[in-house]
Backbone as JSON, one array per atom type, in Angstrom:
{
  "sequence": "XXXXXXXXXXXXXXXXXXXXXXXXXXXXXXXXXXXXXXXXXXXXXXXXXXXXXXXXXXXXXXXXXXXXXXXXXXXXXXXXXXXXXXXXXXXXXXXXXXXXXXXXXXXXXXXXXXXXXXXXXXXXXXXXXXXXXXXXXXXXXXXXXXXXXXXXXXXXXXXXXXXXXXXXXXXXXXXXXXXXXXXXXXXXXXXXXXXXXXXXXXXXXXXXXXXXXXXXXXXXXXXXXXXXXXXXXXXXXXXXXXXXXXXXXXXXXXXXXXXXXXXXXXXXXXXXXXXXXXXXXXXXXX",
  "N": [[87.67, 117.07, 45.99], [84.82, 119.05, 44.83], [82.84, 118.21, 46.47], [83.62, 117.51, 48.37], [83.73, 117.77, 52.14], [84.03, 120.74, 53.81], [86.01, 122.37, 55.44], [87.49, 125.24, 57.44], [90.3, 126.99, 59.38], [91.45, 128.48, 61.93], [94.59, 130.34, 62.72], [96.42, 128.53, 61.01], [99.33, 128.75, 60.62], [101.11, 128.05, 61.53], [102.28, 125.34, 64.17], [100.24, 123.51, 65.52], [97.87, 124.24, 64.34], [98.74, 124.06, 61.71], [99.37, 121.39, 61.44], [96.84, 120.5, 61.51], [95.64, 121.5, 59.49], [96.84, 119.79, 57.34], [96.57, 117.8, 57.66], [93.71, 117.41, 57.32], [93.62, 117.82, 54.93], [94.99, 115.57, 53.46], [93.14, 113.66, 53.83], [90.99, 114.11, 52.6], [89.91, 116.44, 52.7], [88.17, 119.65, 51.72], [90.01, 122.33, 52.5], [90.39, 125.47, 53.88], [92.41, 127.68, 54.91], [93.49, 130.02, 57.31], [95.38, 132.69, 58.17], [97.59, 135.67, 59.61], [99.1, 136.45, 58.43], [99.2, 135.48, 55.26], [100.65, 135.14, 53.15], [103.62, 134.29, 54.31], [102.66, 132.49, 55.16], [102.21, 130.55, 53.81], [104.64, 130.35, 52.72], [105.75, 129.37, 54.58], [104.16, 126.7, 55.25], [104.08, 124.92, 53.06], [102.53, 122.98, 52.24], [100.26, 123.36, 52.5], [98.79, 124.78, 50.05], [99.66, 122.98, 48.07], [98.52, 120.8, 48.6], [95.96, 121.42, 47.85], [94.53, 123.3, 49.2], [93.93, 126.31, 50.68], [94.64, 129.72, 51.12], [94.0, 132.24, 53.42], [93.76, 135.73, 54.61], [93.34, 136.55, 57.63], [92.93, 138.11, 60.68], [91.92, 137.41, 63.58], [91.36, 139.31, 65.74], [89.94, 141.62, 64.3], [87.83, 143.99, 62.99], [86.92, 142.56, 60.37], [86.19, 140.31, 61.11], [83.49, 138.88, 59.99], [82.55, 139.26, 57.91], [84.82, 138.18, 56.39], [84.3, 135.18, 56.69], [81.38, 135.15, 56.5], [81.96, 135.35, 53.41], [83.26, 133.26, 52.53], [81.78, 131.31, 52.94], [79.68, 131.7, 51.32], [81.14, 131.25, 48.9], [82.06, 128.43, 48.73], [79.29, 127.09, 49.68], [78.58, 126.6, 51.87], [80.4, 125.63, 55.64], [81.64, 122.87, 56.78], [83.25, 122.77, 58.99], [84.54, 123.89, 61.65], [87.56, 125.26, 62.72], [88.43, 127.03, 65.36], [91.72, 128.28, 66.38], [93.67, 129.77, 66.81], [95.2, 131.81, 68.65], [97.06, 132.87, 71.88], [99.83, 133.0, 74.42], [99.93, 134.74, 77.28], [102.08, 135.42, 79.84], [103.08, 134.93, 83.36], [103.47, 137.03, 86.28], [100.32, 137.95, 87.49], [100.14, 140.68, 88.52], [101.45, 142.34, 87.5], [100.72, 142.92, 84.55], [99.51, 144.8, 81.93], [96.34, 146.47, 81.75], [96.06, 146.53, 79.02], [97.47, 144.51, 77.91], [96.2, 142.55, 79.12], [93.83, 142.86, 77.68], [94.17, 142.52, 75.0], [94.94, 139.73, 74.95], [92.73, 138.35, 76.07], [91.03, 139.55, 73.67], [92.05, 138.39, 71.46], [91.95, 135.34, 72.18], [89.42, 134.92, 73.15], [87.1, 136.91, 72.23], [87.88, 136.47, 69.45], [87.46, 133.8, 68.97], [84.52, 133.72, 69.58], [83.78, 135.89, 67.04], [83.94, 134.7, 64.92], [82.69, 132.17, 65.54], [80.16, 133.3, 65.64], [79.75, 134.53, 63.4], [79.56, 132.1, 61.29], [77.42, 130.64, 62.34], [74.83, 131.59, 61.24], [74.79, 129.78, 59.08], [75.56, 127.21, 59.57], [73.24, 126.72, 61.24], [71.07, 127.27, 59.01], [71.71, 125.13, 57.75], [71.33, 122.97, 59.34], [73.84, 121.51, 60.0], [77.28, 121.04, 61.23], [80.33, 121.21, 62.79], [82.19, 122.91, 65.37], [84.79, 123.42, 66.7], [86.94, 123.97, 68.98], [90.03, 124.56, 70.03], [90.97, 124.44, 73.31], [92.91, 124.4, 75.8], [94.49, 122.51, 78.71], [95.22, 124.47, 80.74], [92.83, 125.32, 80.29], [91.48, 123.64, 82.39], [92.79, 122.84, 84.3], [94.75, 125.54, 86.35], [97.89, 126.47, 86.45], [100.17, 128.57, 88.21], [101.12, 131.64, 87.33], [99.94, 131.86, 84.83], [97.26, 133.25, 84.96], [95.94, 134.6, 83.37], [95.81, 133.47, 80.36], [95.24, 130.99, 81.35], [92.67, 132.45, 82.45], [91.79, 133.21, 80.04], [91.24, 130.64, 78.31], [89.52, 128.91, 80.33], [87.13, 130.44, 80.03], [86.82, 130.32, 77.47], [85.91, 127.5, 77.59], [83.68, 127.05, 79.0], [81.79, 128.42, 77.36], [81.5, 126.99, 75.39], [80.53, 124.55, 76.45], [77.82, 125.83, 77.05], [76.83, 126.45, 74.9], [77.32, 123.87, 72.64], [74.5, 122.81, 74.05], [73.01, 124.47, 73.44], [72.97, 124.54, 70.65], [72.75, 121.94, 69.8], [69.88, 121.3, 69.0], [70.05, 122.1, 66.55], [71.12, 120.15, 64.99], [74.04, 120.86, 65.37], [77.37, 120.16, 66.41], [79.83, 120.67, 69.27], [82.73, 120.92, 69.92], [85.35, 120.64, 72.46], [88.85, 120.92, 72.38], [91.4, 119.79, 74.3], [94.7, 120.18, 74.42], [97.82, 119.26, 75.52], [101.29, 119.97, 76.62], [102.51, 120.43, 73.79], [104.72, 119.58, 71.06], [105.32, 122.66, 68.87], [105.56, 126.07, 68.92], [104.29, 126.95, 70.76], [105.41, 127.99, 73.33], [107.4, 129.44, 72.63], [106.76, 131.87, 71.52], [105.07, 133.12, 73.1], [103.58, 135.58, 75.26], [105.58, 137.9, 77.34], [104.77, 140.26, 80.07], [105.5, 143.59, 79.1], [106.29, 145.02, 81.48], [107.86, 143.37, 82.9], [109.33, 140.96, 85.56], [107.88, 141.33, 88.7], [110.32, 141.9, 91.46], [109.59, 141.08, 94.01], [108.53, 138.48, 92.96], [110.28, 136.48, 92.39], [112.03, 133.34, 92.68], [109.31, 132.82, 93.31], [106.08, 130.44, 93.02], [105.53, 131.64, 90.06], [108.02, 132.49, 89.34], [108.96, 129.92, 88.95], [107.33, 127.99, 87.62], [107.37, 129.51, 85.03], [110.56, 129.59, 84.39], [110.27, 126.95, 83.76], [108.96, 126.06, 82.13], [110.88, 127.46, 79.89], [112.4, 125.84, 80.23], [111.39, 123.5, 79.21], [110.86, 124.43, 76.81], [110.75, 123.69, 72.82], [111.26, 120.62, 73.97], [108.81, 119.66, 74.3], [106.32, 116.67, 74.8], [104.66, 116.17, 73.64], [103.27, 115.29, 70.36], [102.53, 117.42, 67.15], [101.61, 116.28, 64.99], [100.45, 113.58, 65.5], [98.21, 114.95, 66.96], [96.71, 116.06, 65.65], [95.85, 114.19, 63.8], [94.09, 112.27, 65.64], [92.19, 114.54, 66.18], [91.1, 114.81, 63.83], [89.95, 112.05, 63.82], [88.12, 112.23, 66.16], [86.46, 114.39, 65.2], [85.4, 113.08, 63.25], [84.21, 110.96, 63.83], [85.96, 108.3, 63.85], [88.4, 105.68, 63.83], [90.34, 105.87, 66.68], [88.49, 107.37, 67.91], [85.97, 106.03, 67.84], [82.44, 105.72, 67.8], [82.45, 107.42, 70.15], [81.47, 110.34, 69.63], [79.6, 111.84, 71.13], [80.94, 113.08, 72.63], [81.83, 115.43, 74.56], [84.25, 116.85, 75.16], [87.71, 116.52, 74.12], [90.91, 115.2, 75.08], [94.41, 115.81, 75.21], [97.29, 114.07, 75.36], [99.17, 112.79, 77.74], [100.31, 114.2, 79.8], [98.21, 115.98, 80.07], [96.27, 114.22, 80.88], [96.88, 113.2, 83.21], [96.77, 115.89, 84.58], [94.35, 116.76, 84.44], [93.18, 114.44, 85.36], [93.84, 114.78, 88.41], [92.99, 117.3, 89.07], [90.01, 116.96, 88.79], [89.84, 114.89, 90.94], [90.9, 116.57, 93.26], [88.47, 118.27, 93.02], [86.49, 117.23, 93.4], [87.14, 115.86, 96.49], [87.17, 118.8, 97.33], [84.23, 119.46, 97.28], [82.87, 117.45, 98.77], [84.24, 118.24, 101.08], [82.46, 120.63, 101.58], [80.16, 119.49, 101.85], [78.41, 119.51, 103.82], [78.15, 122.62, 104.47], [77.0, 123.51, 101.88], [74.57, 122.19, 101.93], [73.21, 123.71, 103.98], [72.0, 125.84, 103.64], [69.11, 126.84, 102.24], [65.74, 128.48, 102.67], [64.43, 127.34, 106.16], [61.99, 125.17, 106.18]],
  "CA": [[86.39, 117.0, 45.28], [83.61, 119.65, 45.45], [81.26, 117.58, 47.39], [84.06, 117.2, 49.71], [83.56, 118.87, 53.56], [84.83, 122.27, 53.94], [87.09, 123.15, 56.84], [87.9, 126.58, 58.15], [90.59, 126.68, 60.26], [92.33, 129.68, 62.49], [95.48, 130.52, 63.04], [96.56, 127.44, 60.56], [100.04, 129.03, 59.57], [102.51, 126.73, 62.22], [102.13, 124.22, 64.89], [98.88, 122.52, 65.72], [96.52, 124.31, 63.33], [98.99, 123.4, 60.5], [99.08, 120.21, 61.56], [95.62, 119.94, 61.44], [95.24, 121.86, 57.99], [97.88, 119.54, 56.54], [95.97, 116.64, 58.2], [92.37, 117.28, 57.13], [93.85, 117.97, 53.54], [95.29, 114.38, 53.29], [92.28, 112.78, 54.41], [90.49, 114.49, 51.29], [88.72, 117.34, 52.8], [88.75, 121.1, 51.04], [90.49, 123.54, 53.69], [90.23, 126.95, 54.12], [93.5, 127.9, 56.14], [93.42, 131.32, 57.82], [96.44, 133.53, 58.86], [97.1, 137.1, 59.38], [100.04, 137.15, 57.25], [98.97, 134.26, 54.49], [101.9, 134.98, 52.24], [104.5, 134.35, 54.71], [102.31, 131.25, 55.9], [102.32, 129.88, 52.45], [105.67, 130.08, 51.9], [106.55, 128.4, 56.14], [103.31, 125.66, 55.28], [103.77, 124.86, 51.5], [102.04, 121.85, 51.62], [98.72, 123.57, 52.04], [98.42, 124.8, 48.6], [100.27, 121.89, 47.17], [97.16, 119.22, 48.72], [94.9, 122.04, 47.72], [93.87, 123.97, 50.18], [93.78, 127.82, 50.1], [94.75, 130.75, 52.38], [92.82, 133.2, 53.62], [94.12, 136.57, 55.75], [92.3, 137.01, 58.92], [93.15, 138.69, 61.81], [90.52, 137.24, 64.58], [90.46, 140.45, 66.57], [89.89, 142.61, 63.31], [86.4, 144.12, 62.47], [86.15, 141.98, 58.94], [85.51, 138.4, 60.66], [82.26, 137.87, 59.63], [82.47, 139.3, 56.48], [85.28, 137.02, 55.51], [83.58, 134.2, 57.02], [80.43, 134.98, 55.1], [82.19, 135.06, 51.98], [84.0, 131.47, 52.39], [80.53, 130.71, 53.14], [79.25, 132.15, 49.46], [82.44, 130.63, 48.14], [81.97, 127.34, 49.18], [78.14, 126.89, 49.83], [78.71, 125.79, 53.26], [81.22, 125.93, 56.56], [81.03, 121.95, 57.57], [83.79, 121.96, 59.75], [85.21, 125.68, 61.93], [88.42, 125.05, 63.98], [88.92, 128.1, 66.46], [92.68, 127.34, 66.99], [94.34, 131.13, 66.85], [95.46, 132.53, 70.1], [98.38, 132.55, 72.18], [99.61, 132.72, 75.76], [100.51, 135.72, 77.86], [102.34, 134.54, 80.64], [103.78, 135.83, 84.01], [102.51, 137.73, 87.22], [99.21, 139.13, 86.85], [99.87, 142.18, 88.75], [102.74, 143.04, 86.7], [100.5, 143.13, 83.65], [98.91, 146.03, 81.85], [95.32, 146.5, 81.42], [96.02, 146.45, 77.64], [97.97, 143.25, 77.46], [95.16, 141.83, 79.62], [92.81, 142.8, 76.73], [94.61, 142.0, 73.96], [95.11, 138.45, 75.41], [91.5, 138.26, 75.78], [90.13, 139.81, 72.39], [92.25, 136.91, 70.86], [91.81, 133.77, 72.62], [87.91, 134.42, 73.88], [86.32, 137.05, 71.37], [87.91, 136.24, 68.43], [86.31, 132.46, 68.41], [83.37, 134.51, 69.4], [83.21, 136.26, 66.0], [83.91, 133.16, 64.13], [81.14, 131.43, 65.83], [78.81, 134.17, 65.45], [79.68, 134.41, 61.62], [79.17, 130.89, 60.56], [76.23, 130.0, 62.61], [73.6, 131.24, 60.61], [74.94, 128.9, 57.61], [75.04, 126.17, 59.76], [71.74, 126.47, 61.34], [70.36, 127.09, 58.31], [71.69, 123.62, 56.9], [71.0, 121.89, 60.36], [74.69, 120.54, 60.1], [78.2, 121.72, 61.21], [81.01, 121.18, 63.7], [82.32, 123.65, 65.41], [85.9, 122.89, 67.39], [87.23, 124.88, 69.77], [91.19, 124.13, 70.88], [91.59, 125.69, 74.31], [93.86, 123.73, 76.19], [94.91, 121.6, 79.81], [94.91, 124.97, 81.17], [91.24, 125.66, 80.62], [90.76, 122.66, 83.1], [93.68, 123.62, 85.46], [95.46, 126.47, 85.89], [99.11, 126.63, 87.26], [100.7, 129.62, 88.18], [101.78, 132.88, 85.66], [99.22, 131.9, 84.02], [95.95, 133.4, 85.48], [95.27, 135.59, 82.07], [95.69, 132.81, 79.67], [94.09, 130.22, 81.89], [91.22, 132.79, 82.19], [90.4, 133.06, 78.79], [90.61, 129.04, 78.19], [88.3, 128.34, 81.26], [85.63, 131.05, 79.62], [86.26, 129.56, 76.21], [85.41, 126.27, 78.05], [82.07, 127.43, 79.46], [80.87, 129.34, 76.41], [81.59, 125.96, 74.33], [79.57, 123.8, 76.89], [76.57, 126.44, 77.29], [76.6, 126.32, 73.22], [76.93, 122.65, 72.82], [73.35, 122.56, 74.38], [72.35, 125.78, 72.77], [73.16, 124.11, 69.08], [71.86, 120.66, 69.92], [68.57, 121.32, 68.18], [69.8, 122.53, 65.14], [72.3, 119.49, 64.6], [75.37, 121.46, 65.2], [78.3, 119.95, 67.07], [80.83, 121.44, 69.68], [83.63, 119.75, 70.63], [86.18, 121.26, 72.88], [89.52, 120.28, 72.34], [92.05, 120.46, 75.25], [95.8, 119.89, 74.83], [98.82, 119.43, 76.87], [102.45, 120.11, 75.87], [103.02, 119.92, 72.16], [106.04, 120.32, 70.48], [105.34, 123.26, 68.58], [105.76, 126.98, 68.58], [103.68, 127.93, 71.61], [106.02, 128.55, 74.12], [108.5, 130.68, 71.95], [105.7, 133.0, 70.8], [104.02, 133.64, 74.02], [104.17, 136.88, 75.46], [105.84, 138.14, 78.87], [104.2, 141.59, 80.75], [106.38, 144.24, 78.93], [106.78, 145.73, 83.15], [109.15, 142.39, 83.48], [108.82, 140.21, 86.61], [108.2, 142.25, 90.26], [110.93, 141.25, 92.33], [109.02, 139.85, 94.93], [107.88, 137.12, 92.39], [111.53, 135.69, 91.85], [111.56, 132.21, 93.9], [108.02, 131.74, 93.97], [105.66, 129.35, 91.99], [105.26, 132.46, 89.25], [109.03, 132.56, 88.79], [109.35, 128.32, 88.76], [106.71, 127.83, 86.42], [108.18, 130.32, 83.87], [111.77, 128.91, 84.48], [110.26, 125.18, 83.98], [108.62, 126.73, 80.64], [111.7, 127.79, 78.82], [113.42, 124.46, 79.64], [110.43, 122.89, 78.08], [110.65, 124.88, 75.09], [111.29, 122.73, 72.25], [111.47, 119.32, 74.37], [107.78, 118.83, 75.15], [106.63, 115.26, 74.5], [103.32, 115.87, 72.46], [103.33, 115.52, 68.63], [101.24, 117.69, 67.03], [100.64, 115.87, 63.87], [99.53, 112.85, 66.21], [97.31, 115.3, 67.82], [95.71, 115.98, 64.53], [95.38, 112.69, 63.39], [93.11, 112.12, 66.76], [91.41, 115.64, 66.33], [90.16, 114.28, 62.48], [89.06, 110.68, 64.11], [87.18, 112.69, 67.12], [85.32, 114.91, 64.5], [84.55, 112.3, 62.04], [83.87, 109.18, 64.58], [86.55, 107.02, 63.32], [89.74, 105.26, 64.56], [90.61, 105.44, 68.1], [87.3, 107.66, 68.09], [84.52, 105.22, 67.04], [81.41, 105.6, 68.91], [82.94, 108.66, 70.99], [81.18, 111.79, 68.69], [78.72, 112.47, 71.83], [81.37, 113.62, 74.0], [82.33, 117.28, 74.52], [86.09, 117.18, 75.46], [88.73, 115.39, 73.98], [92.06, 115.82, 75.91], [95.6, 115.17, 74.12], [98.5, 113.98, 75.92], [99.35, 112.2, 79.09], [100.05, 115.52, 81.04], [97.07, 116.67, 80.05], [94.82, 113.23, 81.11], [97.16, 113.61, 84.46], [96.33, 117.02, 85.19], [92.95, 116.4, 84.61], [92.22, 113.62, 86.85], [93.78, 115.59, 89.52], [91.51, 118.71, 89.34], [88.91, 116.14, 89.37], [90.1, 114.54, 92.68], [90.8, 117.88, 93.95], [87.44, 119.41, 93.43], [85.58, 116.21, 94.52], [87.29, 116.46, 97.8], [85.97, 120.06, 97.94], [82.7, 119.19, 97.11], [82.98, 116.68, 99.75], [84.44, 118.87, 102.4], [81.93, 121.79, 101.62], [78.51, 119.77, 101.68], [76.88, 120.27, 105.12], [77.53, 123.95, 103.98], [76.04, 123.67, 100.94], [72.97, 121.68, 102.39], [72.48, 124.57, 105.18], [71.48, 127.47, 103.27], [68.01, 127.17, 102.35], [65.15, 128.4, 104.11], [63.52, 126.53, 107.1], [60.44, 124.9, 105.75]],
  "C": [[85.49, 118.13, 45.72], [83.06, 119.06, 46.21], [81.82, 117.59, 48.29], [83.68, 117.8, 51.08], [84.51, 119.4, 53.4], [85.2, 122.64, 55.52], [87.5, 124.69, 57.05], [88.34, 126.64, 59.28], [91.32, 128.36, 60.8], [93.11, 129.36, 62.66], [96.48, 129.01, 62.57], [98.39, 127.67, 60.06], [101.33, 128.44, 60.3], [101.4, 125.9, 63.58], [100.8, 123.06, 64.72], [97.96, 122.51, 64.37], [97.43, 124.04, 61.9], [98.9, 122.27, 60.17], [97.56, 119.63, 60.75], [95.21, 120.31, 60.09], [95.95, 121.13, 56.85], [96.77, 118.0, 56.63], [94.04, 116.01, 57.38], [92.39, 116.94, 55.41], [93.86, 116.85, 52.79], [93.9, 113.28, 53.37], [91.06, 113.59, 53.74], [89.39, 115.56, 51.39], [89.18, 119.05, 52.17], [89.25, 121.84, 52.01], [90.55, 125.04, 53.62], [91.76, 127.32, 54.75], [93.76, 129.42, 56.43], [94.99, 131.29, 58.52], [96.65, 135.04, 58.94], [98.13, 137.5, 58.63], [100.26, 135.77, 56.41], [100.44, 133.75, 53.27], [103.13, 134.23, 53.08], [103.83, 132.54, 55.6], [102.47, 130.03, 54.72], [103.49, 129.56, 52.2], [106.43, 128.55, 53.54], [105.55, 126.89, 55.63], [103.47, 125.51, 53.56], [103.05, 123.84, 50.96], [100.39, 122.05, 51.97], [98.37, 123.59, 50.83], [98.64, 123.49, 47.97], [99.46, 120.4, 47.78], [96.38, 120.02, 48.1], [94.25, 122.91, 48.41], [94.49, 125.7, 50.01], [94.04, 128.44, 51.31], [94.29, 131.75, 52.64], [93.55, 134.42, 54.55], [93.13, 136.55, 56.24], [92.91, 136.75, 60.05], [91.68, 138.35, 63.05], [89.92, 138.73, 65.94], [90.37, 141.5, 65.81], [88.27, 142.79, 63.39], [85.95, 143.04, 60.93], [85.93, 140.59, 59.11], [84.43, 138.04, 59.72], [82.14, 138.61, 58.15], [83.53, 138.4, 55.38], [85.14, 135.88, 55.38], [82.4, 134.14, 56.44], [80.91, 135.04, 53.46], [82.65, 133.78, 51.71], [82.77, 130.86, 52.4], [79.99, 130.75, 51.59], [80.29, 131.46, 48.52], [81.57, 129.34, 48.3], [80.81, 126.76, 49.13], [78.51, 126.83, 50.93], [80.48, 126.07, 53.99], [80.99, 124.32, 56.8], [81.64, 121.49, 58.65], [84.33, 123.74, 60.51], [85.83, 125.07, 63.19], [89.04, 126.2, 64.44], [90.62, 127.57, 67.2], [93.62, 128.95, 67.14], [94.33, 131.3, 68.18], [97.33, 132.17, 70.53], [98.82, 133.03, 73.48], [100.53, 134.32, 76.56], [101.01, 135.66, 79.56], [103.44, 135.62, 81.87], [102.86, 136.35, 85.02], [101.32, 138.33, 86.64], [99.72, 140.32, 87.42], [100.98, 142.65, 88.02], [101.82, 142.99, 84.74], [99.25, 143.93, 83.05], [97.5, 145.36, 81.5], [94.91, 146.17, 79.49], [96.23, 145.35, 77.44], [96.91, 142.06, 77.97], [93.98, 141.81, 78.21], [92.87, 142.31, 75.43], [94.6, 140.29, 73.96], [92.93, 137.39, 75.12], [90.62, 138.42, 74.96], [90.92, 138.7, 71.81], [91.92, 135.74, 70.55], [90.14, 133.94, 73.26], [87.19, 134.89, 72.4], [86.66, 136.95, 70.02], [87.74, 134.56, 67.87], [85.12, 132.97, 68.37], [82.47, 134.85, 67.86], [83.29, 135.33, 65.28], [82.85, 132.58, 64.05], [80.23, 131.87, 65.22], [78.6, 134.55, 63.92], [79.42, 133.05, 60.92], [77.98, 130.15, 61.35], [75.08, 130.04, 61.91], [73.38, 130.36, 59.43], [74.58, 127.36, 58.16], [73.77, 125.79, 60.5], [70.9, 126.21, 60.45], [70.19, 125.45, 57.76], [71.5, 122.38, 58.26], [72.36, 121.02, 60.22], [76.1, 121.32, 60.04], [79.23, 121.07, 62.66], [81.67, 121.92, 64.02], [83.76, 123.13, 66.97], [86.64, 123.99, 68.14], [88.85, 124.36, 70.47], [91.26, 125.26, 71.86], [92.75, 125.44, 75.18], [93.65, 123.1, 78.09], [94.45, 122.82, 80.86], [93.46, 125.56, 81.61], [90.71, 124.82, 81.51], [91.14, 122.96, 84.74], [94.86, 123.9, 85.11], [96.87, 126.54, 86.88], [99.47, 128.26, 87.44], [101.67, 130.74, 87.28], [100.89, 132.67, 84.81], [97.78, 132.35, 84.02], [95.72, 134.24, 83.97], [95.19, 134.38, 80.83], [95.29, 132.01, 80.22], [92.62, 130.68, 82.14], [90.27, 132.77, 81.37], [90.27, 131.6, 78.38], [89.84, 129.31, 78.92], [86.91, 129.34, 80.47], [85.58, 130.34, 77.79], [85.68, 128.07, 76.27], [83.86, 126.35, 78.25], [81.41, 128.18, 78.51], [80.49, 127.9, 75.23], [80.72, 124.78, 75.44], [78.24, 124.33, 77.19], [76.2, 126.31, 75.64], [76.7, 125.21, 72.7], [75.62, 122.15, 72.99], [72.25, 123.43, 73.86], [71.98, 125.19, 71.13], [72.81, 123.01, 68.89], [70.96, 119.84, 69.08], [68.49, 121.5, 66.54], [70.87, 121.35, 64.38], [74.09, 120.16, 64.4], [76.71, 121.11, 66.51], [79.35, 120.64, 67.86], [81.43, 120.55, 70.17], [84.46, 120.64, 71.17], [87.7, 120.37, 72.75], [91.07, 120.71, 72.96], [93.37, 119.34, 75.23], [96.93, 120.15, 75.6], [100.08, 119.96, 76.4], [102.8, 119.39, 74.73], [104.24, 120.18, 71.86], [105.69, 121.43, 69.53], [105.76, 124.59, 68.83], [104.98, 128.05, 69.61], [104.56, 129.07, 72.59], [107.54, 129.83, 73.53], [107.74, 131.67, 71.21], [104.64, 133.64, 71.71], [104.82, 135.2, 74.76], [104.59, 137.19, 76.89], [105.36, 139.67, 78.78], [105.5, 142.3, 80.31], [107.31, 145.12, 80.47], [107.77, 144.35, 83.89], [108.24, 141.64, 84.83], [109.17, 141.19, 88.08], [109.01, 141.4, 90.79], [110.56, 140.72, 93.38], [108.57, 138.49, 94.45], [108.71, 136.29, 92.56], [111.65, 134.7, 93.21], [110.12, 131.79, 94.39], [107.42, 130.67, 92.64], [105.61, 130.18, 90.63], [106.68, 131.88, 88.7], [109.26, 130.89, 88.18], [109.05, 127.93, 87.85], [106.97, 128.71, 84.89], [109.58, 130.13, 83.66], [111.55, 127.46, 83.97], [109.62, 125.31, 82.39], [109.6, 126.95, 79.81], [112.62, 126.87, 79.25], [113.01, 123.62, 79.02], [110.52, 123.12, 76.85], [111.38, 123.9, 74.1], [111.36, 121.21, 72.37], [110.08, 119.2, 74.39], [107.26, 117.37, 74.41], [105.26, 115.31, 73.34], [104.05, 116.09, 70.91], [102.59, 116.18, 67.84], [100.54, 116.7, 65.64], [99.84, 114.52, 64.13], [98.24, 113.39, 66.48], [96.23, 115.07, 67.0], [95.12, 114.89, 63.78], [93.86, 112.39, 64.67], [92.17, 113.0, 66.78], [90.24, 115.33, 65.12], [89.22, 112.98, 63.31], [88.42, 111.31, 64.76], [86.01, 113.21, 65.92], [84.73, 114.06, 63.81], [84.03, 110.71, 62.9], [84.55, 108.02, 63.87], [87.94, 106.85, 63.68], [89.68, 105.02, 65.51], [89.22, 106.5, 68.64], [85.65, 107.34, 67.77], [83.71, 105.32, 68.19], [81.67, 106.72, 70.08], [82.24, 110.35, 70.51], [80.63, 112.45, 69.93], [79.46, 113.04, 72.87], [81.71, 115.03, 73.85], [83.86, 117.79, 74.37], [87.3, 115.89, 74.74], [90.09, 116.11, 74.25], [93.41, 114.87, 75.4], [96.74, 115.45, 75.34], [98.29, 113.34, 77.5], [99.61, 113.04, 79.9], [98.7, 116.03, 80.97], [95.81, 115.66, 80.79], [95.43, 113.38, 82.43], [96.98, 114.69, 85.27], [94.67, 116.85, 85.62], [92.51, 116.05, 85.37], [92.6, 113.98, 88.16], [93.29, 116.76, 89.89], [90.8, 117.96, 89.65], [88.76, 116.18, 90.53], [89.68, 115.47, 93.58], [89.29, 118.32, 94.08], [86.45, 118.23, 93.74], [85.63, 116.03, 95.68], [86.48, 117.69, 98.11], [84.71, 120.1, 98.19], [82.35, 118.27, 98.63], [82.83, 117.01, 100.98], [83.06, 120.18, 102.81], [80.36, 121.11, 101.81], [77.7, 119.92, 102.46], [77.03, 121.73, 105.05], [76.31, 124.0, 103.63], [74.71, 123.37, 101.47], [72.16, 122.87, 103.03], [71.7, 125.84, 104.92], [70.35, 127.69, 102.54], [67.2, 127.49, 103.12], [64.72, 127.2, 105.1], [62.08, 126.32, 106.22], [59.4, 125.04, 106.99]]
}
């Protein structure tokens, strides 16, 4: 239906964000579905077009975000829903990886929600109404090893989405962060290793284990994504197993992911713990 809510989703052309563009579709909302090669997403996702929903090229670390994002905007009247779900994981020693692949990793997965954001905010300020979803993942909470470049940019897409949460408040505009664990999808066979290989001093440590324990995962992990999405719609819309839940910030998918979790917790409550006659000591003397 026209009147329906309008979705705009990234990187919608396999796993999660298809899920979720297949998901939102069913559940009678108009979709947008972004990819950077739409033809070839159209033909892998066919059941976008065929609910209705439309495809869009966009490249998130290109110069034409916000001009294709203001035009869906002119299209449409309105943005009422923007799921930041594009990125992808670059995995492996840091010191074995180039300054480039470091950046590339990072114009992806940080500033290309960035421009997103920064292109559909003034629509939804203007209309005082919008949600704005951010998948970063388990890692943005805690980070295992090989992964310090893709756990970096989650944890800053974490803290840019809870400083903006409070920032958008006023104008009725929603952030939800949305942090999953092992899905079955398409992550781990599309992530990238440091073209300089693994330094031989890595082999046998937690670098090498955790990248060995990764490609036996591939394929087996236990999440579903089209569960996920089912849960990602009830969170945004306050309904199902998310009734009365809209005011929260994080919603976290999967039982590795609620287990990781509550052990960072632990962990950094101990610290806190161990560190506070520090902390106390370092003001002046009154």
């Amino acid at each position: 239906m026209a009147t329906s809510p309008v979705w705009f989703i990234t990187g919608a052309s396999a796993g999660l964000g298809a899920s979720i563009a297949i998901a939102a579709l069913k559940a009678g909302n108009r979709v947008i579905a972004t990819a950077r090669n739409p033809a070839k997403a159209a033909r892998d996702v066919s059941q976008v077009e065929a609910l209705g929903g439309k495809w869009l090229q966009l490249d998130v670390t290109a110069s034409d975000v916000r001009e294709k994002v203001e035009q869906a905007v002119k299209e449409y009247g309105k943005l009422d829903v923007v799921i930041n779900n594009a990125g992808y994981s670059l995995l492996g020693a840091m010191e074995d990886m180039s300054e480039e692949e470091i950046h590339t990793q990072f114009n992806t997965n940080v500033y290309g929600p960035i421009r997103v954001m920064k292109a559909v905010l003034p629509s939804m300020r203007a209309n005082r109404s919008g949600t704005i979803v951010n998948i970063t993942s388990i890692a943005g909470l805690d980070a295992l090893s090989a992964s310090s470049m893709y756990a970096g940019t989650k944890f800053a897409l974490e803290g840019i989405s809870e400083s903006l949460a409070k920032e958008l408040a006023p104008f009725n505009i929603r952030v939800l962060l949305v942090e999953p664990g092992a899905f079955r999808t398409q992550f781990l066979t599309a992530r990238v290793k440091p073209a300089a290989g693994l330094t031989e001093e890595y082999k046998d440590t937690p670098v090498d284990t955790v990248l060995k324990n990764m490609d036996a995962m591939n394929g087996k992990q236990p999440g579903d994504p089209d569960k996920a999405a089912t849960r990602i719609i009830e969170m945004i819309n306050g309904t199902g197993m998310a009734e009365g839940k809209t005011g929260l910030l994080r919603l976290l998918l999967g039982p590795d992911c609620l287990r990781r979790a509550k052990a960072k917790t632990i962990g950094l409550l101990e610290n806190l713990d161990a560190m506070e006659e520090i902390a106390l000591s370092t003001n002046y003397d009154n």
